[in-house]
N, C-alpha and C positions, 0 to 999 in steps of 0.2 A: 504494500500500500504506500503509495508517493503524495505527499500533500502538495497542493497546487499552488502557487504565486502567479498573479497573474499582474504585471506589473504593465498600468495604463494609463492614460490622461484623459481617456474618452470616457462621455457621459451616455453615450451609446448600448445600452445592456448585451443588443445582437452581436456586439464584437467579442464579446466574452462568452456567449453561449454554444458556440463551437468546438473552444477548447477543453472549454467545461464540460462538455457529454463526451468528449472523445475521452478522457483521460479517467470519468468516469464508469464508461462502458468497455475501456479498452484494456483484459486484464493485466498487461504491464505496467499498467499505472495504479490500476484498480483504485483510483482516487474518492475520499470520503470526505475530506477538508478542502477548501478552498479559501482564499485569501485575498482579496482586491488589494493591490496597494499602487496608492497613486502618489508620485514625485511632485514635491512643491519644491520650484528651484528658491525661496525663500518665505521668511513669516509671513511677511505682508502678502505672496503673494496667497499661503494659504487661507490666511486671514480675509481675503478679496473674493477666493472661488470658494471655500469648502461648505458655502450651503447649498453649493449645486451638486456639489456628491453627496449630500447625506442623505440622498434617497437609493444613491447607484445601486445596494445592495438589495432592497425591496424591490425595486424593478428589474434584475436580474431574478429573484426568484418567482416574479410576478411571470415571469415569460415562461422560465422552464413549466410554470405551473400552465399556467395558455398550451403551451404544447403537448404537453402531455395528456391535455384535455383535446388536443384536435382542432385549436384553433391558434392560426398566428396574427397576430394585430399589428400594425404600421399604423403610418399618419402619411398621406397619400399629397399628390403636392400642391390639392387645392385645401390643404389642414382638416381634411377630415377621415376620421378611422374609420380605415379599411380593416375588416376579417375575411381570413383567409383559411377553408378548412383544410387540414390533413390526414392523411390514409392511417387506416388503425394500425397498419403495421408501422409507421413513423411514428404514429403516439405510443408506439412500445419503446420503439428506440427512447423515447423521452422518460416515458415511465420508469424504464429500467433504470436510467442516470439518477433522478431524482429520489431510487430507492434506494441506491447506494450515498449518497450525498447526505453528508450528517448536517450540513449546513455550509453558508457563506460568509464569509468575515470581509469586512472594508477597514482599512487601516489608511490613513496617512502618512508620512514621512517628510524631514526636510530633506532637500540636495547636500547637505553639510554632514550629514549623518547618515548616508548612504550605504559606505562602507560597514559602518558599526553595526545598521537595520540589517545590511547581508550576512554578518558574519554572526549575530542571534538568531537569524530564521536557520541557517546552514545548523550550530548549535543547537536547537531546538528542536530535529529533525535528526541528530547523530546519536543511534543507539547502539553503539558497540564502533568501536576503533579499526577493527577490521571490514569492515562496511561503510559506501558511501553514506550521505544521507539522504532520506529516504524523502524528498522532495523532486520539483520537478520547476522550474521555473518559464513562463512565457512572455514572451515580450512584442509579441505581435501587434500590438495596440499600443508602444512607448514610442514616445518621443525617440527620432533617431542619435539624437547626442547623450541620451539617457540610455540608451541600448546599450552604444560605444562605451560607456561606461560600466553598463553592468556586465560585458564582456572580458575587460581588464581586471575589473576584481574577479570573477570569476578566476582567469586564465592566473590571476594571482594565487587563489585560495587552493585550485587547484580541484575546483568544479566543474564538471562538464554537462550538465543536465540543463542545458539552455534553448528551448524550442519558441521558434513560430509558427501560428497554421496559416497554412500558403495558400489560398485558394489560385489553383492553375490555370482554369477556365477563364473568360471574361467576367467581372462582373456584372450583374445585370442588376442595374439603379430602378429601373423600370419597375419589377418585380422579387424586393431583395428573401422573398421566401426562399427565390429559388439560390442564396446564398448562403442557406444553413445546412448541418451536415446533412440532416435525411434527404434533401434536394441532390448531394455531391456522391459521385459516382470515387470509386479508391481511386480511380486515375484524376480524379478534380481537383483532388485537396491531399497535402502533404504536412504530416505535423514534425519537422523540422528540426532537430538537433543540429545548430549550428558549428556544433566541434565535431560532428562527421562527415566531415569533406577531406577530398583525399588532400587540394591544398591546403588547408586549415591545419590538415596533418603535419603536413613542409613547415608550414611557419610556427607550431610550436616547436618540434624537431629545432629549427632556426635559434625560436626562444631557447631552450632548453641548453644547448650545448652553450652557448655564452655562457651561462649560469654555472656551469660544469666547469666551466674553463677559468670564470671566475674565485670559482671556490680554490682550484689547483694551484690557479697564480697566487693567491693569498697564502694557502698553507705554504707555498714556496717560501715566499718572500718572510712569513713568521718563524721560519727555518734559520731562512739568510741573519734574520735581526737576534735570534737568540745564541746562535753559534757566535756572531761576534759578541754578545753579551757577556758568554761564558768567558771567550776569554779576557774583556775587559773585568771580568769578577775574578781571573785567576791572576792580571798585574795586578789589580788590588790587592789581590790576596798576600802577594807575595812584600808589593810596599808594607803592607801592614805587618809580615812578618822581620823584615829587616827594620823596622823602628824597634818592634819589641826586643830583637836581637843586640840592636846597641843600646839599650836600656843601660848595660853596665857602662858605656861608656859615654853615657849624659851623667851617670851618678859620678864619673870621677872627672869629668870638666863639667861639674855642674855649674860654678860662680862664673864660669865664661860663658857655657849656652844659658844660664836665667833668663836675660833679656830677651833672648827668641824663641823659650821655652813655649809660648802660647804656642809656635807656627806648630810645632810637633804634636802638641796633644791635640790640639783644633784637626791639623792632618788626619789624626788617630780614629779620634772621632767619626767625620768627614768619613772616612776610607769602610769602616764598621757597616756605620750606618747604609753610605753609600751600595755595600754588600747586600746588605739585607734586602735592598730594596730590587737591587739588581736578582735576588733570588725568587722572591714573587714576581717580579714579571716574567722569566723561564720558567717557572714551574706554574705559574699558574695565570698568567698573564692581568694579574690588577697590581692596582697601582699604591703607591708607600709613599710618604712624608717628604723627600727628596726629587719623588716621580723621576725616576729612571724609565717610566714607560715612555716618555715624551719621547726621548733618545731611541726606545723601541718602534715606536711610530713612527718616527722620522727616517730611522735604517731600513723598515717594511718600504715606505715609499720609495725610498731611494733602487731600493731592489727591483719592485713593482714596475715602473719607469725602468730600468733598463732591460726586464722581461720584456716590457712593453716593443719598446722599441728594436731590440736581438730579433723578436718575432712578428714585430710588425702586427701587434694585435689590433 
């Protein structure tokens, strides 16, 4: 069972009743939930349209319920309702949707909050780690820059369940009955996953290996910066052990090195500490009081950059 997202800006009910019986008559989706959600690219602009949606969801179920009864209603284009009856075996097709469908949900959203609304519905929908989740999302009815975007997160999060339904045929404005599914013949209408194209294939393939290649160049280069790390911790190591070493011989020219006695111990210090800090960023790469990681970051880049340019990335 796949719950439905039907992301749209039309106040149109007939655009959603199509994907909505497919997905709930068709048992790969066996869909029982649905969900309108409509993009406000801002407050205001929600604040300007949203009492022309808050009926979207009653007139959505006000249709499937008309069809399943046998009858489809328009507003014809001298403004007045036309019915239109259907064959009983079409008011099953309908029946049967509406008996699987637990109900219709209409949500809002801003454009600001896009990302975060995608990544609660994905959550919402993930029962077990080894499985997708069990949603289905369509976007047949959004805005095309609102698409473009729910495409990239997707192709970020690493979602692939993004459908449009394509009517193939011409439309027919004339008489839009005949642009619902019981009118559409299998060869009419295509309910579309857009990540199954064999180019769609190429260009994540495309995506994908940069990424790959990205990761390799980084652990490289965190390679390059900790190897010289180590051994700027092993001259340190060693200044720190030839101070300790002539210890005896600061104790017996002590009255002549006094005076510059700070530079040694401040050194001592300095060298210690410096060590320490140089140890958690090899071993574990955070950062310490001194930040020796800056020095890490800066030797990564500098690697990074001449990978770059060796390879011609």
């Amino acid at each position: 069972m796949k719950k439905l997202y039907i992301f749209s800006t039309s106040l149109n009910p007939d655009v959603f009743i199509n994907a909505i019986v497919h997905c709930a008559n068709a048992e790969i989706f066996s869909t029982k939930r649905v969900e309108i959600v409509t993009v406000f690219e801002s407050s205001a602009e929600e604040e300007r349209k949203a009492k022309n949606y808050s009926s979207i969801r009653k007139n959505i179920e006000q249709v499937l319920e008309d069809l399943a009864a046998g009858v489809y209603k328009y507003v014809g284009t001298d403004g007045q309702e036309i019915k239109i009856k259907i064959s009983e075996d079409d008011r099953e097709y309908y029946k049967k949707a509406r008996r699987n469908l637990e109900g219709v949900l209409f949500t809002r959203i801003l454009y600001e909050n896009l990302e975060t609304e995608f990544d609660r519905r994905l959550a919402e929908n993930t029962f077990s780690n080894d499985d997708p989740p069990a949603c289905v999302f369509d976007v047949s009815g959004e805005r095309k820059y609102f698409m473009t975007d729910l495409l990239f997160i997707s192709l970020k999060k690493g979602f692939r369940d993004i459908y449009v339904f394509d009517i193939i045929k011409p439309i027919n404005f004339k008489e839009p009955v005949k642009n619902l599914i019981h009118s559409l013949n299998a060869e009419d209408y295509k309910f579309k996953n857009l990540f199954e194209s064999q180019y769609v294939a190429q260009s994540l393939s495309s995506f994908e290996n940069p990424a790959k290649l990205n990761r390799v160049l980084d652990f490289s280069s965190s390679i390059f910066a900790k190897q010289i790390l180590m051994a700027i911790l092993l001259v340190s190591m060693g200044l720190l052990y030839w101070i300790i070493k002539l210890m005896p011989f600061f104790q017996e020219h002590w009255e002549a090195i006094e005076p510059i006695s700070f530079l040694f111990y401040t050194l001592g210090g300095v060298i210690t500490t410096f060590k320490i800090g140089l140890i958690f960023v090899i071993l574990w790469e955070r950062k310490f009081a001194l930040n020796p990681f800056s020095i890490f970051e800066g030797l990564k880049s500098v690697m990074r950059k001449w990978l770059n340019k060796k390879f011609d990335f």
